[in-house]
C-alpha positions as CSV (number, residue, x, y, z in Angstrom):
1,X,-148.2,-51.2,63.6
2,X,-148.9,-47.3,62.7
3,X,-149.0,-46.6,66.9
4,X,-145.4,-48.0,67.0
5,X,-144.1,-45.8,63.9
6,X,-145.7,-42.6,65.1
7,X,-144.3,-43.5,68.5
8,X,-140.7,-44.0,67.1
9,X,-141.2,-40.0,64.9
10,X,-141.9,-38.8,68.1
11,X,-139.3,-36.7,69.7
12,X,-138.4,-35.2,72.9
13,X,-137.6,-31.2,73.5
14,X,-137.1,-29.4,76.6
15,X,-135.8,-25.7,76.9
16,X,-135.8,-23.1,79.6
17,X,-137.5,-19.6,78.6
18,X,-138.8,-17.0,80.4
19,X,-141.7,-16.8,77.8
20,X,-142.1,-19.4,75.4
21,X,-143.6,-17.5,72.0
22,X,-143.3,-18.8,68.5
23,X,-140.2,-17.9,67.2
24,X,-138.7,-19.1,70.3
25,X,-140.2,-22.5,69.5
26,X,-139.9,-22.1,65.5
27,X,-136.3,-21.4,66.8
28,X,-135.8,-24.7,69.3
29,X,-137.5,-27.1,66.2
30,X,-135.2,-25.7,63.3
31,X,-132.0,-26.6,65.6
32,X,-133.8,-30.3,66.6
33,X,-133.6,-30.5,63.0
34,X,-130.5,-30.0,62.4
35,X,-129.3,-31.7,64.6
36,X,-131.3,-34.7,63.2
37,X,-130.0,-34.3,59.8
38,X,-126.5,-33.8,60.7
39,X,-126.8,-37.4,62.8
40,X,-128.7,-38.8,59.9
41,X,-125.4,-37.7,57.0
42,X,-123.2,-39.5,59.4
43,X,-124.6,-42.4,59.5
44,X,-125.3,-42.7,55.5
45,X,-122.3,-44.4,53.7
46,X,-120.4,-42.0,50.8
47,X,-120.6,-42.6,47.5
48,X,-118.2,-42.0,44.9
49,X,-114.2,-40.9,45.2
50,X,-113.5,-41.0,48.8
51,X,-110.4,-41.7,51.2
52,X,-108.9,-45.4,51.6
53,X,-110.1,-45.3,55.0
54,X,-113.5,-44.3,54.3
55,X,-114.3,-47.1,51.3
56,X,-112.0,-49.4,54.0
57,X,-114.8,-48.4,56.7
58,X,-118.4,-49.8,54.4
59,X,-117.4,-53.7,55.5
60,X,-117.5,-54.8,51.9
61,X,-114.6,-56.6,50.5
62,X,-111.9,-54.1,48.1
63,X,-110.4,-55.4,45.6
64,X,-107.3,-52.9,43.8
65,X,-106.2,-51.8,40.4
66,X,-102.8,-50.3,39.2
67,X,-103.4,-47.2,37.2
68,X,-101.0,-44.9,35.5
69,X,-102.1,-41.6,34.7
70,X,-104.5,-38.7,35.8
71,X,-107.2,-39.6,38.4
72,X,-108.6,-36.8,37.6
73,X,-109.9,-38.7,33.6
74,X,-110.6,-41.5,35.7
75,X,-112.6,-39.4,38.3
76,X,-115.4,-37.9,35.2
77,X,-115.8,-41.0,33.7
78,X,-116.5,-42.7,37.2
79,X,-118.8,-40.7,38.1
80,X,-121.1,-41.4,35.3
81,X,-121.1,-44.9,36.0
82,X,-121.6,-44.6,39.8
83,X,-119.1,-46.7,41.6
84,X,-117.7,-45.7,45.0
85,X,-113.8,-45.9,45.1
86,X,-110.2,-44.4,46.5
87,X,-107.1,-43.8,45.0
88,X,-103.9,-44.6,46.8
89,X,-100.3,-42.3,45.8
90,X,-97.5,-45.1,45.1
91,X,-95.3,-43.0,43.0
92,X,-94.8,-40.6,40.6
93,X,-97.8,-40.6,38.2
94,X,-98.6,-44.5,39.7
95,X,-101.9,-44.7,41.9
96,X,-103.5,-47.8,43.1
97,X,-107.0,-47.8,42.4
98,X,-109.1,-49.1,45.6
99,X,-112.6,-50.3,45.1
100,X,-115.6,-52.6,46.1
101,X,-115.8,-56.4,44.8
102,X,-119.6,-56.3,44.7
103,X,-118.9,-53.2,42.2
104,X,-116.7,-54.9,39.9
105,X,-118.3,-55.4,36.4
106,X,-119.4,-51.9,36.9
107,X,-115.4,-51.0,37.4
108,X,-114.6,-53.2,34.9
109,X,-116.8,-51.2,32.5
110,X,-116.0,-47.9,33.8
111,X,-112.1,-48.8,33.5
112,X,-112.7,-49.9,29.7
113,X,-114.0,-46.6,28.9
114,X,-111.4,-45.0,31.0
115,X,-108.6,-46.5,28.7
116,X,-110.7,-46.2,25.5
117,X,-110.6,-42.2,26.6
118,X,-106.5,-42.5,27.4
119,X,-105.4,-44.4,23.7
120,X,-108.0,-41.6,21.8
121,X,-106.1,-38.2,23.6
122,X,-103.0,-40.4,22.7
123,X,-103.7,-40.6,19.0
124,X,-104.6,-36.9,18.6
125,X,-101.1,-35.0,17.0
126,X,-102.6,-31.8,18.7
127,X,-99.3,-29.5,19.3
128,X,-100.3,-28.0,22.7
129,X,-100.4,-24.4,23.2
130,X,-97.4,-23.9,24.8
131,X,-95.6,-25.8,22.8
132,X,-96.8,-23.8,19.9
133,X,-95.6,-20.5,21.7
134,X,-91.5,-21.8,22.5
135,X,-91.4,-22.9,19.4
136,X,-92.9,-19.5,17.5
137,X,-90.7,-17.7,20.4
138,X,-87.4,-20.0,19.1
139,X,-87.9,-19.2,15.0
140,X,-88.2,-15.2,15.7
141,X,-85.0,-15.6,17.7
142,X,-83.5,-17.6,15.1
143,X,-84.6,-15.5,12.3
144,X,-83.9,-11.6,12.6
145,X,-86.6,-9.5,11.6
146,X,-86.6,-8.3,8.3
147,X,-86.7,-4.6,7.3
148,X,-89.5,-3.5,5.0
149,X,-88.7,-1.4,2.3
150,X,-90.1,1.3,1.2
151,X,-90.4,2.0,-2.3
152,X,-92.2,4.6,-4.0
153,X,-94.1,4.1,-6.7
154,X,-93.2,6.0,-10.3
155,X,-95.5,8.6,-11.2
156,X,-97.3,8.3,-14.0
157,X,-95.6,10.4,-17.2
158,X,-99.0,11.7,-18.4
159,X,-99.6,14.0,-14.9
């Protein structure tokens, strides 16, 4: 058992040098292992938002979700519950919301906070900013500005 998983660690190099010193070899091992960490991310599944094609190509069953709105609330609350899923365009403001079936009370949850987040930013009456500004920007338009007067004050009789 521990010959057969040494044997299977075990790897292969072969280069041509004229002289074969140690940063030439330091040099030949830090590029096998890249190359064995770049073959080892392509093979690992993503997690999280991803492309249709990509949470298409994991072999679970998707299930979808209309969703009106940003993606981008959708994407900070998903990521704290840790559920891999796509969005697809349909329209204007109207995405379809791709994910796994196995993940689905975790969606479930992640969508009722999602909404709970929407109806609060709803409820606020916050004027935004630029609102604020056209409507300042309308009133001094509508409203000349005044001239202040200058009065002087009387002198005192006694001086």
């Amino acid at each position: 058992m521990i010959d057969e998983d040494v044997s299977r660690r075990t790897i292969a190099l072969s280069m041509r040098t004229g002289k074969l010193t140690a940063r030439v070899l330091a040099y030949a091992l830090r590029a096998a292992g890249r190359k064995i960490q770049k073959e080892r991310r392509a093979h690992q599944t993503p997690h999280g938002r991803q492309s249709v094609k990509k949470l298409m190509a994991h072999g679970a069953a998707t299930n979808s979700i209309e969703l009106t709105g940003a993606p981008k609330e959708f994407d900070r609350v998903a990521r704290k519950w840790n559920v891999d899923y796509a969005f697809y365009k349909t329209g204007p403001d109207k995405y379809l919301l791709f994910f796994k079936s196995g993940q689905a009370d975790a969606i479930t949850a992640c969508f009722g906070e999602y909404s709970r987040r929407v109806l609060d930013k709803a409820k606020t009456d916050r004027v935004p900013i630029r609102e604020q500004l056209k409507r300042a920007a309308a009133e001094i338009l509508h409203n000349p500005a005044h001239k202040k007067e200058r009065v002087k004050e009387a002198a005192h009789e006694d001086r």
